[in-house]
The first five atom37 places (N, CA, C, CB, O) and aatype in JSON, in Angstrom:
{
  "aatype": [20, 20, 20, 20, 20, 20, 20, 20, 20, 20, 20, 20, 20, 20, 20, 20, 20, 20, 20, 20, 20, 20, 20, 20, 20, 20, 20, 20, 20, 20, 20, 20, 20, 20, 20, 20, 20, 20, 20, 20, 20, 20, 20, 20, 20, 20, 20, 20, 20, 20, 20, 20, 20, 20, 20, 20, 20],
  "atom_mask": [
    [1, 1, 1, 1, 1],
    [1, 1, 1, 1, 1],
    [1, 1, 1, 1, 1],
    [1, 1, 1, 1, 1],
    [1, 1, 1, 1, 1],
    [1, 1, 1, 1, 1],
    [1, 1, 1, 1, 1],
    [1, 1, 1, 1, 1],
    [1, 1, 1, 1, 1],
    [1, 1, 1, 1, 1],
    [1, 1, 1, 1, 1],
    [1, 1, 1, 1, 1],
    [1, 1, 1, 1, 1],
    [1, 1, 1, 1, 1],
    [1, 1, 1, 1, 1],
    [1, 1, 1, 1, 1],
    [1, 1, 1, 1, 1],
    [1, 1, 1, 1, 1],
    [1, 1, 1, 1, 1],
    [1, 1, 1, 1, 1],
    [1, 1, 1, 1, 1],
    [1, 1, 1, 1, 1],
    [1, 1, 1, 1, 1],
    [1, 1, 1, 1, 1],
    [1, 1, 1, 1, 1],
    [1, 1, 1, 1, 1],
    [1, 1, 1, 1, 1],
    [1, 1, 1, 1, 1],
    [1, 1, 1, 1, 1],
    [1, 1, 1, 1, 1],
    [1, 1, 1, 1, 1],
    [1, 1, 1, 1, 1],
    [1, 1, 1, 1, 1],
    [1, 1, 1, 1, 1],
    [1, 1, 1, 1, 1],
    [1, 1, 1, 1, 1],
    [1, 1, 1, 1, 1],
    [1, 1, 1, 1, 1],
    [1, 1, 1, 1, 1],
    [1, 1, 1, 1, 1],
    [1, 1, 1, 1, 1],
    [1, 1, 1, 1, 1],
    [1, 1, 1, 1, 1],
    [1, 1, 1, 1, 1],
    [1, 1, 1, 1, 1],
    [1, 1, 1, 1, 1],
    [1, 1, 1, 1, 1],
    [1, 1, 1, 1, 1],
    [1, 1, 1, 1, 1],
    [1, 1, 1, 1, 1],
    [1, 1, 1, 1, 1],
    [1, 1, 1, 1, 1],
    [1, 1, 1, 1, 1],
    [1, 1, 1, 1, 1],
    [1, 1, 1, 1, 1],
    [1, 1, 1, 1, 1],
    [1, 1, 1, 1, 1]
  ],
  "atom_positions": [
    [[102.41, 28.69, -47.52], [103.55, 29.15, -48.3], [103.21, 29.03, -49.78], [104.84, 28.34, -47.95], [102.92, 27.89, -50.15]],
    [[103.19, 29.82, -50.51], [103.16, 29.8, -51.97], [104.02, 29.2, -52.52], [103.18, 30.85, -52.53], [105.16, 29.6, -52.3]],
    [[103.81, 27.79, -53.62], [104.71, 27.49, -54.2], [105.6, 28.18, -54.98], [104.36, 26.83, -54.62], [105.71, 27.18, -55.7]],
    [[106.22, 28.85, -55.43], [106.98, 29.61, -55.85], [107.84, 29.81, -54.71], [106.39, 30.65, -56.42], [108.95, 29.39, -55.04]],
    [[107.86, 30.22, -53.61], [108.26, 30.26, -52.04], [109.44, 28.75, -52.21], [106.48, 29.99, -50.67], [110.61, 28.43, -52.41]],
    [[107.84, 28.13, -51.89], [108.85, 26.59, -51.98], [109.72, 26.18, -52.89], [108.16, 25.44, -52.06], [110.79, 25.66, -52.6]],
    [[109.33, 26.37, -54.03], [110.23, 26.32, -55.1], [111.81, 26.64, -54.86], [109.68, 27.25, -56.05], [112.8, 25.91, -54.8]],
    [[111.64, 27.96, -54.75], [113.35, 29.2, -54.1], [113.94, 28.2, -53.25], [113.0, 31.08, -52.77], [115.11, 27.88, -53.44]],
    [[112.96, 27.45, -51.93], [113.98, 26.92, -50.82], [113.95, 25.35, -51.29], [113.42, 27.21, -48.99], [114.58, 24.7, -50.46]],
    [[113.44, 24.56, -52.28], [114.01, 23.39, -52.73], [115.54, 23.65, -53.39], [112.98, 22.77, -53.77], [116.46, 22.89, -53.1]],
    [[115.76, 24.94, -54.43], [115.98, 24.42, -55.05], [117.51, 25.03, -54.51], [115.22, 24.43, -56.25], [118.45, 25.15, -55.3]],
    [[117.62, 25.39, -53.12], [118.72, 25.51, -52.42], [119.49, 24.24, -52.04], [118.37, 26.2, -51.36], [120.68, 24.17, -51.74]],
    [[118.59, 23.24, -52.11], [118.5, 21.73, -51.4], [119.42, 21.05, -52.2], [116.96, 20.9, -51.4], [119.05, 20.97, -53.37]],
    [[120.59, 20.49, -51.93], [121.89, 19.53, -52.81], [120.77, 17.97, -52.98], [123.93, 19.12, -51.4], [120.01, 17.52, -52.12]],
    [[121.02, 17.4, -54.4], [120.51, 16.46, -54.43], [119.99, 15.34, -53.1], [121.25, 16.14, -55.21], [118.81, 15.13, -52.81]],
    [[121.0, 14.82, -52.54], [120.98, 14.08, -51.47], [120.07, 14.89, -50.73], [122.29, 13.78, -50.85], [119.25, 14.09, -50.29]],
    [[119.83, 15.78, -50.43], [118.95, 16.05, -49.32], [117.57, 16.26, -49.76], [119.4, 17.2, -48.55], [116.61, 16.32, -48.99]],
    [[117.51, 16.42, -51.49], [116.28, 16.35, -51.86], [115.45, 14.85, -51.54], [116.36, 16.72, -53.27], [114.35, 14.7, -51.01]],
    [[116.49, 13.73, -52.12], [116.37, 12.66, -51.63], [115.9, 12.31, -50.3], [117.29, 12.3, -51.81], [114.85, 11.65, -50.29]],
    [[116.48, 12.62, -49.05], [115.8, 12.28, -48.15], [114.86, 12.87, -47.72], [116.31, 12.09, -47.44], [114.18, 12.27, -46.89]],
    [[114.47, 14.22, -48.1], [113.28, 15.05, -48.29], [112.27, 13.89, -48.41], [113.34, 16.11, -49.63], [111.72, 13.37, -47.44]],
    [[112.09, 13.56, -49.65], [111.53, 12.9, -50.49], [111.04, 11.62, -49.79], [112.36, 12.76, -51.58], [109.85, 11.31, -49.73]],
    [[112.01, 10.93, -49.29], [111.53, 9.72, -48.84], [111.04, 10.08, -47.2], [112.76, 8.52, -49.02], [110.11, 9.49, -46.65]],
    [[111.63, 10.85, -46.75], [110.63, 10.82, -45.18], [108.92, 11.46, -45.78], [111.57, 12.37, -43.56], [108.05, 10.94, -45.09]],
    [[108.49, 12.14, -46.55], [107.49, 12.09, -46.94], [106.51, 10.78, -47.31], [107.74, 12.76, -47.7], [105.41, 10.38, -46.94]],
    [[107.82, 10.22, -48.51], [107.21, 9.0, -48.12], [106.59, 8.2, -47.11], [107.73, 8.51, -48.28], [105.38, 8.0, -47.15]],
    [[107.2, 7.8, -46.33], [107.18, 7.15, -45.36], [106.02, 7.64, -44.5], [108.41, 7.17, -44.83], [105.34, 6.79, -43.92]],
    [[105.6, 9.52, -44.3], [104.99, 9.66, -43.24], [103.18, 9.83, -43.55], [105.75, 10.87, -42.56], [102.21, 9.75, -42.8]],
    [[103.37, 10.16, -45.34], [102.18, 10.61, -45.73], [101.78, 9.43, -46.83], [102.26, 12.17, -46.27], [102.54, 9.1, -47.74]],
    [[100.55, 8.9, -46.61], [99.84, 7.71, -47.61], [99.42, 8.25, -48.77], [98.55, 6.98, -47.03], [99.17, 7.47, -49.69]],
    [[99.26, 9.6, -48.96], [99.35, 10.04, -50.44], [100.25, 10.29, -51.36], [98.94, 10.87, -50.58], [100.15, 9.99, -52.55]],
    [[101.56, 11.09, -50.59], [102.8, 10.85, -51.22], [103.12, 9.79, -50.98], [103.77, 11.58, -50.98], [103.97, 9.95, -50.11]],
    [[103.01, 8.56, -51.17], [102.9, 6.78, -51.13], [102.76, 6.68, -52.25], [101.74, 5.91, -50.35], [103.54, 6.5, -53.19]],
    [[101.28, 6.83, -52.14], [100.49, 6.17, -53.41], [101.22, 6.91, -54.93], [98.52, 6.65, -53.25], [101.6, 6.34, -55.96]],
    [[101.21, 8.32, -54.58], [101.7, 9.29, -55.83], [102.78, 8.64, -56.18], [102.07, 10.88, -55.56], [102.88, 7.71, -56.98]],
    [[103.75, 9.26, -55.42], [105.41, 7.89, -56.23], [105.17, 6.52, -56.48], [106.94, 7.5, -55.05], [105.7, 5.88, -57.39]],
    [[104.39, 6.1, -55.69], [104.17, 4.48, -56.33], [103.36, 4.16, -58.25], [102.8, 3.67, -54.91], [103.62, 3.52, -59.27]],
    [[102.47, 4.96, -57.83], [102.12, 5.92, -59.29], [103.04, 5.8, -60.06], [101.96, 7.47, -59.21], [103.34, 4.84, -60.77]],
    [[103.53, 6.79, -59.94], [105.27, 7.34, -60.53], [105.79, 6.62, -61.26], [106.47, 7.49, -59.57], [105.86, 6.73, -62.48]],
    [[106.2, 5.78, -60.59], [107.43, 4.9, -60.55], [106.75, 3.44, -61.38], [108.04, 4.62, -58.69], [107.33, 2.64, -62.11]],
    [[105.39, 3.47, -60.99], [104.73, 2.35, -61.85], [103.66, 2.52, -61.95], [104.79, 1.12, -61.52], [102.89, 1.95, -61.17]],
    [[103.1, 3.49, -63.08], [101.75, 3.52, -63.34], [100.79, 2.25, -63.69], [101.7, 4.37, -64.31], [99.6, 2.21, -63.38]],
    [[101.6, 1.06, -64.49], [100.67, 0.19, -64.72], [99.94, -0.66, -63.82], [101.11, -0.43, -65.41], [98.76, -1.01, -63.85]],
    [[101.28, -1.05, -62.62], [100.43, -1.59, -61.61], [99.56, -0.81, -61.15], [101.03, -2.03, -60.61], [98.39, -1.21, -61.23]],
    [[99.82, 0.62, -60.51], [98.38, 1.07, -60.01], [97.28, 0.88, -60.64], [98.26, 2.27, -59.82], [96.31, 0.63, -59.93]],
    [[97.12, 0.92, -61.81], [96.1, 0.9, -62.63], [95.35, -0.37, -62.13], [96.54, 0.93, -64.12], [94.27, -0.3, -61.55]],
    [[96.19, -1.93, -62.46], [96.06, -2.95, -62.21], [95.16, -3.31, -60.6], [97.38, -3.31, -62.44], [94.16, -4.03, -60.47]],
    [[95.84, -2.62, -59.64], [95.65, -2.68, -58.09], [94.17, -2.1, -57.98], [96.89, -1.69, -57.14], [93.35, -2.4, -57.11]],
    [[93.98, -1.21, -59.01], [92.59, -0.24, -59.2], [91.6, -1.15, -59.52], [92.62, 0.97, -60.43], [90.49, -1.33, -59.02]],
    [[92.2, -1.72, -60.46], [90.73, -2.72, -61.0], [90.31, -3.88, -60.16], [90.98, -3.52, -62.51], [89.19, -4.37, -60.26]],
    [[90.91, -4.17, -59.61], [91.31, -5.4, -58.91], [90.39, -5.01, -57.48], [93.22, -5.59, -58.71], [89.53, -5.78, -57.04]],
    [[90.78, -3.52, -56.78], [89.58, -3.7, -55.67], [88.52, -3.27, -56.46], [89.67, -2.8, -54.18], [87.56, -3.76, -55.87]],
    [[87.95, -2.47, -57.71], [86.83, -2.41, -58.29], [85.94, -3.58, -58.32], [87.08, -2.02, -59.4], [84.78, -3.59, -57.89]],
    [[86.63, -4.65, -58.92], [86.11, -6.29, -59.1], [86.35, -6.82, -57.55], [87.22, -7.38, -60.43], [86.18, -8.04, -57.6]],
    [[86.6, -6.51, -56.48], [86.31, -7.09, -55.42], [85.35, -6.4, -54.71], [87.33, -7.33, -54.75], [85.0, -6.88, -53.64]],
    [[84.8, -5.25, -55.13], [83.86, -4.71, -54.45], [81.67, -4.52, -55.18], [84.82, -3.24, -54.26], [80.68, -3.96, -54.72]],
    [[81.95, -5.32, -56.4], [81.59, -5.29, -57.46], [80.43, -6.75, -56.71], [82.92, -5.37, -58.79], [79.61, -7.32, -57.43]]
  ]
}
């Protein structure tokens, strides 16, 4: 599906259901994980980054 596609049928989507959109992704995919965890707190990732760097080091 071309984003633009997707775009049209998100943006049919009432908040709340973007929301749970959102979080069953969460939940099912470890990249949309990591990405919002990102998000929501870039510094720790950063932190979590270095941290297995220096344990693998």
């Amino acid at each position: 599906m071309p984003l633009n596609d997707l775009k049209k049928e998100l943006k049919k989507l009432d908040k709340e259901n973007l929301i749970e959109l959102i979080a069953d992704l969460y939940k099912k995919n470890k990249s949309v994980k990591e990405y919002f965890d990102f998000y929501v707190n870039p510094d720790e990732k950063i932190v979590q980054h270095k941290k297995r760097l220096n344990r693998n080091l």
